[in-house]
N, C-alpha and C positions, 0 to 999 in steps of 0.2 A: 592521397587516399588510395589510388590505384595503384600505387610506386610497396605500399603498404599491406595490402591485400594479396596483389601479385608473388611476393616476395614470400610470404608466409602458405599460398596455396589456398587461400580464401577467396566465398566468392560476398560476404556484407563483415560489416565490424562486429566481435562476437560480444564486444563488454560493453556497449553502449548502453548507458545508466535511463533511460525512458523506459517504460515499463509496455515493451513491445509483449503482445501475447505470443506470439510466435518462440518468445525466447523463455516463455513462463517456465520454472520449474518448484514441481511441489514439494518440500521436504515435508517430513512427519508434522512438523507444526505446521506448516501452511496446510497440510490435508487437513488435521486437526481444526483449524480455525475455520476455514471452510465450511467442514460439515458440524459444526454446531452450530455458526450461525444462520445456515441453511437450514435446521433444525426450528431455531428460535424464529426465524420470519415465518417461514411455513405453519406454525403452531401458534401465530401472531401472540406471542409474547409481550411484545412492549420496544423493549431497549436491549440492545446486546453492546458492551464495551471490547473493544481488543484496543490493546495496548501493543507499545514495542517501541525500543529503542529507534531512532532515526538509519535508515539503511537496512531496516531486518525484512522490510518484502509488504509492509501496510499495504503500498500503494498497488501492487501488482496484483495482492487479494481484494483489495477496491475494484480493480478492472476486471477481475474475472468475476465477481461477482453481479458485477452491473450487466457483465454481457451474457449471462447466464439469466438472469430478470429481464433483458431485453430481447434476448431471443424465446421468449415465451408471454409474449402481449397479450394472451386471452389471462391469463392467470396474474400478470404483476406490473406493475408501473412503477419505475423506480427514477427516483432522483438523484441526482450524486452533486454534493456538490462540494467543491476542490479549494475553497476558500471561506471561511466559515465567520470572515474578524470582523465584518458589517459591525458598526458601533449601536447603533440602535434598530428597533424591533422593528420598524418600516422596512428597511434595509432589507432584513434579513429573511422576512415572509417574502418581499419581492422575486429576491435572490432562489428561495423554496420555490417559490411558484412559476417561476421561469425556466430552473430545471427541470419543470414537470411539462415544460412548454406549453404555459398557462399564461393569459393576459394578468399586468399587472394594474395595480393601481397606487394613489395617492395616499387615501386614507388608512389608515392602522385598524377604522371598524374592516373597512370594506376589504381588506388584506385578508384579517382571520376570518371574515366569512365567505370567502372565497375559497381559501384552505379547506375550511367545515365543510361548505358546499359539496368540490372535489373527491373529500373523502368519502360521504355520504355516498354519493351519486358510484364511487367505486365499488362500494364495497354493496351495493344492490346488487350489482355488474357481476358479483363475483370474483373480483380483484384483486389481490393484495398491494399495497403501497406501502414503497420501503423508500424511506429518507437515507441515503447513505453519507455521510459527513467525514472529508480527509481531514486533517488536522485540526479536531475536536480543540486539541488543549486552547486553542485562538479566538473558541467563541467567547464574546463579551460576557461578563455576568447578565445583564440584563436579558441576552438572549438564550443562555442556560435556562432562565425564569419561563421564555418562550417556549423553548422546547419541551419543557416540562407542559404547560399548559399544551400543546399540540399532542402528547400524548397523552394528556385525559381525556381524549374526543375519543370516545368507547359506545359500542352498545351495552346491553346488559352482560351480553357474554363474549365479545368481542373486542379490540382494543382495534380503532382503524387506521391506525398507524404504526407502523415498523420503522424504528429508528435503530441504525450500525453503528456506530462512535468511533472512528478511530482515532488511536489517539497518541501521545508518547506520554512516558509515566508521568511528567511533572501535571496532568490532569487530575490525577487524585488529588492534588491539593486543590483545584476549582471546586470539586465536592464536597471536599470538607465542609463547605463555606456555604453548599445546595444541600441540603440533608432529604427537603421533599424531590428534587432528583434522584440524588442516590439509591433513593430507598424503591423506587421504579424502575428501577436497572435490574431486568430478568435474569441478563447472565453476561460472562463475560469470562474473558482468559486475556493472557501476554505472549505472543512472538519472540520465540528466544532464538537466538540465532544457530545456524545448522552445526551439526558436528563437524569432527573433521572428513570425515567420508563423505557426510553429506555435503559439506562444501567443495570439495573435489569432484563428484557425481554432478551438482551442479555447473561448475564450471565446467567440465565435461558434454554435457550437453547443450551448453550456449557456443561453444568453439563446432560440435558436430553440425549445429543448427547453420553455422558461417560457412560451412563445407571442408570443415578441417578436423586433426586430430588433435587433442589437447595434450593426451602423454607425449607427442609427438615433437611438440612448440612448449611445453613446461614437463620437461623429467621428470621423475620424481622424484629427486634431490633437492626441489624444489616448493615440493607442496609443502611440507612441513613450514615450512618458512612464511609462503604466501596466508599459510592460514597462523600462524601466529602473530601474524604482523599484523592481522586485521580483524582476529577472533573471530573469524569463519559469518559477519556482517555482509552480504550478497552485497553493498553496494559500493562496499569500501574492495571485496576481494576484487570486482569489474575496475575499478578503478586502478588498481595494482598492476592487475593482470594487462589492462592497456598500458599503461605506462613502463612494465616491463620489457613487451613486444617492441615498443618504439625503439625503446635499445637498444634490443637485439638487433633490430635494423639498422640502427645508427654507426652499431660496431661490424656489422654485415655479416651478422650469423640469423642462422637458420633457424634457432632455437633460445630458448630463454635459457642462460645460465646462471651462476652463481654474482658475477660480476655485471651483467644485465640485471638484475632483479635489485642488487644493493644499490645502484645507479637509482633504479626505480623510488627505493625508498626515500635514497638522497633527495631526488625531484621533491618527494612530496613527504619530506621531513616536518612541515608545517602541521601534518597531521597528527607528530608524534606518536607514528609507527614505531617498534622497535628495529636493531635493523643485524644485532649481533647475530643471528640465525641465519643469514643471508652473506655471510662472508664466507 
């Protein structure tokens, strides 16, 4: 790694696929998605859905949205939780209530009145509590059924629960199947992945964030390429763009070329990249 780093004038790795805040960057859609669902919690709506292909940035509006709720404890308490597939509804309330780092229990009564309780006791406080959920499409039917029921815990004029969905498209078809869900979904939109500028500006800014330049290590004889090969996907371009650089290295250049980058594709041909743009 230091052999890698050195070589390139770097001082961390700039495409490492974890969803570090440090390397956050917002295009048009991720502000977009951002401030509506900032919108819909705040105005405690109910449900907000975001969708988006695997790689278009879910996970990183997951993390900044959490650390935006948790750095404001007088006003919000939020859950997140990163695995959603618990087969039954014991399971799954435990799983809720331990994110809120809440005592569990055994019972399925004493579960959901635990949850009610918590809510209640929040929302006197002044609180908002936001359930944030990665990889929605995974909840069981049965706990679809849950989540629906934990969203009918309302006052007359309040709903005391904020649920985020995120999700990849094949979840519209769980809905199909939930209609008294669906029909609770306040609002919601899809993560399309960035233009070509804006995939560039992105990368641009994770290679500055590493202590480098990115026109500098990818020409721009080369952008064209790296974003057609990956439809401008943030997590597919990080991936490229690492396995580019190793190349460069391997062939003991200072930069990514046209022969560095196809190499690239080769490696990770299993992805069914294109790679004719690249020669």
């Amino acid at each position: 790694m230091t052999t890698y780093l050195a070589h390139f004038g770097l001082t961390q790795p700039p495409f490492a696929t974890t969803p570090d805040p440090l390397f956050a960057f917002a295009t048009r859609e991720h502000r977009q998605a951002l401030a509506k669902i900032a919108y819909y919690v705040q105005e405690r709506r109910g449900v907000f859905l975001l969708m988006g292909e695997i790689g278009t940035g879910k996970t990183t509006i997951s993390q900044l949205l959490v650390n935006s709720w948790r750095a404001d404890p007088d006003h919000f308490v939020s859950a997140h939780v990163t695995d959603p597939s618990p087969r039954s509804q014991a399971a799954f309330l435990r799983l809720v209530l331990a994110s809120l780092g809440l005592p569990t229990f055994r019972n399925l009564l004493d579960l959901k009145a635990a949850v009610r309780g918590f809510l209640v006791e929040q929302y006197k406080a002044g609180r908002t509590v936001v359930l944030l959920i990665d990889e929605a499409q995974t909840l069981h039917s049965a706990n679809l059924d849950t989540l629906q029921a934990m969203v009918n815990e309302q006052t007359q004029t309040a709903k005391l629960l904020q649920v985020v969905l995120l999700a990849q498209p094949n979840f519209e078809h769980k809905l199909t199947q939930k209609p008294a869900l669906r029909s609770r979904i306040a609002g919601g939109t899809t993560l399309n992945p960035p233009t070509p500028d804006e995939a560039i500006d992105l990368l641009r800014h994770r290679v500055a964030v590493a202590g480098g330049e990115f026109d500098r290590l990818f020409p721009e004889a080369t952008h064209k390429a790296i974003y057609n090969a990956t439809g401008g996907v943030p997590r597919d371009l990080c991936v490229l763009c690492d396995a580019a650089l190793f190349n460069a290295l391997a062939l003991g250049r200072r930069a990514v070329d046209a022969e560095a980058l196809d190499l690239a594709l080769a490696d990770l041909s299993f992805k069914g990249w294109p790679r004719a743009q690249a020669a």
